[in-house]
C-alpha positions, -999 to 999 in steps of 0.1 A, spaced: -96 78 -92 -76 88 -56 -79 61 -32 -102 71 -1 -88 66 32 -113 50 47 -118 22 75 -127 -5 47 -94 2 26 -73 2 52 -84 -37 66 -83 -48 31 -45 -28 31 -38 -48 60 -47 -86 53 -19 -77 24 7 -51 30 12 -70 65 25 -98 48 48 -74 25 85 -85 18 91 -53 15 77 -44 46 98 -61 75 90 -45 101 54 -32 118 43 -8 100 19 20 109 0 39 85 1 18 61 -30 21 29 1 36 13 -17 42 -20 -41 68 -4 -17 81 28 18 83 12 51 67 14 62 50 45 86 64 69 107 40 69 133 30 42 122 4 21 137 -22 6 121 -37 -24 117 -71 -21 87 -79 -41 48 -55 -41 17 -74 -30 -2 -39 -41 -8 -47 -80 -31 -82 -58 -50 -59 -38 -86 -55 -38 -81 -16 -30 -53 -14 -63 -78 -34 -86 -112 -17 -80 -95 17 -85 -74 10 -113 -43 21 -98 -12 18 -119 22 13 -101 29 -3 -72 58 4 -46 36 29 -29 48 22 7 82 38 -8 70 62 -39 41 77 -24 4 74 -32 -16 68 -63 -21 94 -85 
């Protein structure tokens, strides 16, 4: 099931991809797994995604979406 992009998913993105390793800097739009792949180059230091709230009630397999793009 795609991720909406809604205001909901995107606070609960943010109490957890804003403490990303992988994610050093501020990033903006983050909810990765329903927007797309950051800007940004990333370097993987670790995935909170597979924890998050948004990733568990949808099922979403994978992680990395801030660099691979979003859930299918």
């Amino acid at each position: 099931m795609p991720v909406e992009d809604t205001k909901d998913n995107l606070n609960i993105c943010m109490d957890y991809c804003g403490t990303c390793p992988s994610l050093p800097f501020p990033t903006n739009p983050m909810l990765f797994c329903a927007r797309g792949s950051s800007p940004e180059k990333i370097e993987k230091k670790g995935c909170k995604c597979p924890t998050c709230p948004v990733h568990e009630k949808h099922k979403l397999k994978g992680f990395y979406f801030c660099d691979s793009g979003k859930a299918p």
